[in-house]
C-alpha positions in Angstrom: 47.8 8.4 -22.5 44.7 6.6 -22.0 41.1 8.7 -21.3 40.2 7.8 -17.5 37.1 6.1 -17.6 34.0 8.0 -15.6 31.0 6.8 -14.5 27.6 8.8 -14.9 24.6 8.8 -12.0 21.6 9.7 -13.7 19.0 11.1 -10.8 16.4 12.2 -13.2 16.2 11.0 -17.0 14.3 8.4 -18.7 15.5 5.7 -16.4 17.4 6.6 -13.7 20.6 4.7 -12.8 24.5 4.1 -12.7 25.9 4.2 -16.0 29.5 3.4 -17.2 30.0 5.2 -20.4 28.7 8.9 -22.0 26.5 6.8 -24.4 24.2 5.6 -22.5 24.0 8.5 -19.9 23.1 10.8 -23.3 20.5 8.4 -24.0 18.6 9.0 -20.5 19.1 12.9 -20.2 19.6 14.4 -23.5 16.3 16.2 -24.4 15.0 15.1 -21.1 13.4 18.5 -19.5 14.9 18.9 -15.9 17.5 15.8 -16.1 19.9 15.8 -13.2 23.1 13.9 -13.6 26.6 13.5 -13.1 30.2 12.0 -13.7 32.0 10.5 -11.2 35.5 9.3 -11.1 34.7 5.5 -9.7 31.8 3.5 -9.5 31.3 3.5 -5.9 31.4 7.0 -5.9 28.7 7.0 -8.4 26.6 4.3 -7.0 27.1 6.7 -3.6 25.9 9.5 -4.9 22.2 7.9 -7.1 20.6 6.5 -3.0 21.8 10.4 -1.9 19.8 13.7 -3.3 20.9 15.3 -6.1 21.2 18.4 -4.4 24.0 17.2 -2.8 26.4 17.3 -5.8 24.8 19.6 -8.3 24.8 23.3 -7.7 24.9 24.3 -4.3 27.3 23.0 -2.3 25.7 22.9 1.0 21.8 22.1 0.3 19.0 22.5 2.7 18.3 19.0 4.0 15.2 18.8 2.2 13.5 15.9 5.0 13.6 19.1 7.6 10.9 21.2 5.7 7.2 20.6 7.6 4.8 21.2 5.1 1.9 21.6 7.2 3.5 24.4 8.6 3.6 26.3 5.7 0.9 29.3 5.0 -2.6 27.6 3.2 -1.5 29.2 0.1 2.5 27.8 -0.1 1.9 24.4 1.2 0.8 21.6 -0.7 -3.3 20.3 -0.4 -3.3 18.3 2.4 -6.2 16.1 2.1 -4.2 14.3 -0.7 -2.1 11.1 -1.6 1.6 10.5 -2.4 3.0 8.2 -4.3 6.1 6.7 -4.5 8.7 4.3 -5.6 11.9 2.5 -4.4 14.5 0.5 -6.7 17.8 -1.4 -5.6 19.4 -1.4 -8.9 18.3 -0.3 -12.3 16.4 -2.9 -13.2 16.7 -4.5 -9.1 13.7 -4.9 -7.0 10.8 -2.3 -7.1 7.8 -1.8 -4.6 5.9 1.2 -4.3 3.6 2.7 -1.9 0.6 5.8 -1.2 0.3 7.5 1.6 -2.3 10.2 3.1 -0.7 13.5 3.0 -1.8 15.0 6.0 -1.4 12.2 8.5 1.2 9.8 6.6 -0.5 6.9 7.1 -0.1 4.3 4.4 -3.1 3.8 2.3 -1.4 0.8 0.1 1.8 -0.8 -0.7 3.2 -2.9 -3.5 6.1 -5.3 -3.9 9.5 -5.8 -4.1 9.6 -7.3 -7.2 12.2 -8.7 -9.0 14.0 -6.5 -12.3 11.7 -3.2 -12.4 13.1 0.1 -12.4 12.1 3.3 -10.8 9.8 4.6 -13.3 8.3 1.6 -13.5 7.0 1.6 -9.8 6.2 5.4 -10.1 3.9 5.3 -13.0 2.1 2.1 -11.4 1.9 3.4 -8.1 0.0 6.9 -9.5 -2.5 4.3 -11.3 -2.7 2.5 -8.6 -3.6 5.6 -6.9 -5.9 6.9 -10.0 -8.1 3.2 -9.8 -8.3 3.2 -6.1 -10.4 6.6 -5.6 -11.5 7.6 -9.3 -15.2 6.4 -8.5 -15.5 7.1 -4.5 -13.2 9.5 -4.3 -13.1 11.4 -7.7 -11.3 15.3 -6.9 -8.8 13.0 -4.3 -5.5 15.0 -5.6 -2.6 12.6 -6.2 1.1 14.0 -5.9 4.1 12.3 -7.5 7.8 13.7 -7.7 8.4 11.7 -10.7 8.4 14.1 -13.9 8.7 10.8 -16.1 5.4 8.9 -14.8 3.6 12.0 -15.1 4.1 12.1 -18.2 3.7 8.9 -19.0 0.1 8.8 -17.4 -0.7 11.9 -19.1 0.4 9.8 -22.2 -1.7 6.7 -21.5 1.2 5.1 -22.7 5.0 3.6 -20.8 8.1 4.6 -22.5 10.3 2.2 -20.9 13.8 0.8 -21.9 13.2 -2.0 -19.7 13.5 -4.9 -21.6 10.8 -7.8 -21.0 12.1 -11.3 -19.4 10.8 -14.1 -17.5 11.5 -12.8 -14.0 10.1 -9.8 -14.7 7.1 -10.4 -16.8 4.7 -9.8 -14.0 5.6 -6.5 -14.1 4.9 -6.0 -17.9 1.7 -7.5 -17.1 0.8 -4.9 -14.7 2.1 -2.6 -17.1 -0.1 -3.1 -19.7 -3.5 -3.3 -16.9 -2.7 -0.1 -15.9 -2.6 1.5 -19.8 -5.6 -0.4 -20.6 -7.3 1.2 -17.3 -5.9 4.7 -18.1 -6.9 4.5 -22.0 -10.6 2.7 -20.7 -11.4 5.2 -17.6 -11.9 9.1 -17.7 -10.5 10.6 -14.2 -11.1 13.8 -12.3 -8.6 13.4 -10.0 -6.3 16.1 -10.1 -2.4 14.4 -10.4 0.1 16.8 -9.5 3.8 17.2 -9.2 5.5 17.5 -6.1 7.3 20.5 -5.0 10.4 19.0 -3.2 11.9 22.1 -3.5 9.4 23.6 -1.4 8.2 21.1 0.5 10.6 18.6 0.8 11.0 15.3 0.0 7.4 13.3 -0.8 5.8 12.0 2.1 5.7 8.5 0.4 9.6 8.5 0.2 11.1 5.2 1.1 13.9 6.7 2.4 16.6 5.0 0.5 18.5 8.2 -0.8 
């Protein structure tokens, strides 16, 4: 008897997405610190299940709906700073189109916005909304903290340096051209700007959340 084919959303890993073999999933999670992912029996299932929160099918079964927690309710010292930015990023498809946006923390008023473009990826639009973010108030603004939910573009800021599998093409070389502005104004310009991760878990989903989940 044949092995039933599965399908494998990958919610966080090197590049989130839809994949439809093990191979390729492994590639994304394995040694990828806090990696949420799993199989899925068809592929609607498992495109279903990357716009909805992870929460929803790993662990518990019944989550807290994350988009009901106020932060600014929270006591001063388990609530996030509020004089702050998120950032953000939205992709339909993996590559698809990609903008991404900041917004003021403790009013939610959109501070700037980016895109769609055409065949950019999640991580993509994270890392270059956080420099975005970094170039906009490094010199007027410099201890501005900056919050991202994206483990990967942390790291990749911390880094100086992308780690993308995205492979460069005509449609989407503006993007790769952004890319490489925002290294060479990373590995050119010292920051004070604190950039910090996100507590969902606490605080619920970003305030710079498309929505899209």
């Amino acid at each position: 008897m044949s092995k039933k084919k599965k399908f494998y959303t990958v919610w966080e890993g090197r590049e989130p997405g839809v994949y439809d073999n093990w191979n390729e999933c492994k590639k994304q999670v394995d040694g990828f610190e806090g990696a949420k992912y799993k199989s899925f029996e068809s592929l609607k299932e498992a495109n279903e299940a990357f716009f909805s929160p992870w929460e929803k099918y790993i662990g518990n079964n019944t989550p807290k709906n994350k988009t009901e927690i106020d932060y600014k309710t929270l006591p001063p010292g388990e609530r996030p700073i509020l004089d702050s930015i998120a950032v953000d990023a939205a992709c339909s498809g993996n590559p698809g189109l990609m903008e991404y946006q900041g917004v003021d923390v403790k009013t939610g008023f959109q501070i700037f916005h980016f895109g769609p473009v055409e065949q950019g990826t999640n991580n993509i639009g994270e890392f270059l909304a956080i420099v975005h973010a970094l170039a906009l108030f490094y010199k007027n603004n410099p201890n501005l903290t900056i919050y991202s939910d994206s483990h990967t573009a942390l790291l990749w800021v911390k880094n100086k340096k992308t780690r993308t599998r995205l492979e460069p093409t005509e449609v989407n070389r503006p993007i790769f051209a952004l890319i490489q502005r925002a290294e060479k104004w990373l590995q050119e310009n010292t920051y004070t700007n604190p950039v910090l991760k996100w507590d969902t878990e606490k605080w619920g989903e970003i305030p710079a959340d498309f929505g899209r989940k």
